[in-house]
N, C-alpha and C positions, 0 to 999 in steps of 0.2 A: 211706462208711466209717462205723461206727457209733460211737458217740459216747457216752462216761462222761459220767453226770452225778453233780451230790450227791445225786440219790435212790437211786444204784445202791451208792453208797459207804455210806449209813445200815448196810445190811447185816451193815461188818464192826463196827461200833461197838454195835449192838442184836440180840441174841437177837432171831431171827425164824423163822417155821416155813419162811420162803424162803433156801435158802442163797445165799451170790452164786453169779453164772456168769460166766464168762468167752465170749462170745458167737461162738459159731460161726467167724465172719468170721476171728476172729482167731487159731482153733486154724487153720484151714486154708491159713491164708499165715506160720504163726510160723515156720518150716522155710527159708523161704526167702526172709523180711522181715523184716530185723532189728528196725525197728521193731514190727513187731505181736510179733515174740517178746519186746522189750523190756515192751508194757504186759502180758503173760503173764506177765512175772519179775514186776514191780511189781503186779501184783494178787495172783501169791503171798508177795510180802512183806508184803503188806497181810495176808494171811490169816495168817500167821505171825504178823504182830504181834499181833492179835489172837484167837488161837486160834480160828480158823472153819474150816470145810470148805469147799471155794469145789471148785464143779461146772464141768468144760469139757463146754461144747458142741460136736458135731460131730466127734467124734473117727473118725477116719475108717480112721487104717493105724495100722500096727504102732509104727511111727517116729515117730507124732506120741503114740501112746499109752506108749510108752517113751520120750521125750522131755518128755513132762508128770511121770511117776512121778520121772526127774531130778529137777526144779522142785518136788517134793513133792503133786504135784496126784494124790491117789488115787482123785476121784472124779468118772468122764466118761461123758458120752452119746453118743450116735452106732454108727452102722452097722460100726465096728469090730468089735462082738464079735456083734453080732447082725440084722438089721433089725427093722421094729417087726412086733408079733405081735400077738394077740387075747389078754385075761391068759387068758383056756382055756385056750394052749397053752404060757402061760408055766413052770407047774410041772413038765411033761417035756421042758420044755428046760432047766428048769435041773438037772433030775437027771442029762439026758444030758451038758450041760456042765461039771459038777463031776466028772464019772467021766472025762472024756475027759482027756489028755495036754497040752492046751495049759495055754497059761503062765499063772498068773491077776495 
């Protein structure tokens, strides 16, 4: 299981060009382990406390991506809404993405 330390926490206390993240591991079992959704609350409190953007990792379905937006967490990675692409073909996907009907 992966493990917070005090270097991952400087993040929410110092402007940095790294945002925090909240690490994979623990978007993919928050759903159904109460603990790892517990340190998901407590890292968005931490970002709330100090006005930071804090990135999940591994965002994978619908449920864990609407389940993050609850917790205030607007900004994730993962095979959710895309898999990973070459940036060449990033820009007509994102025009066909923004014209299309899904939810943003």
């Amino acid at each position: 299981m992966p493990v917070v330390n005090s270097d991952d926490l400087v993040h929410f206390k110092r402007p940095s060009l790294e945002l925090p993240k909240i690490d994979r591991s623990f978007i993919q079992n928050m759903l159904a382990d109460r603990q790892h959704l517990a340190i998901v609350e407590g890292v968005m409190g931490l970002s709330k406390t100090f006005h930071c953007t804090v990135v999940a990792k591994g965002v994978e379905t619908d449920t864990q991506a609407q389940r993050l937006i609850e917790l205030g967490c607007f900004v994730g990675q993962g095979n959710n809404v895309t898999k990973a692409m070459p940036l060449s073909e990033l820009g007509a996907w994102m025009k066909e993405y923004t014209s299309s009907d899904r939810p943003t």
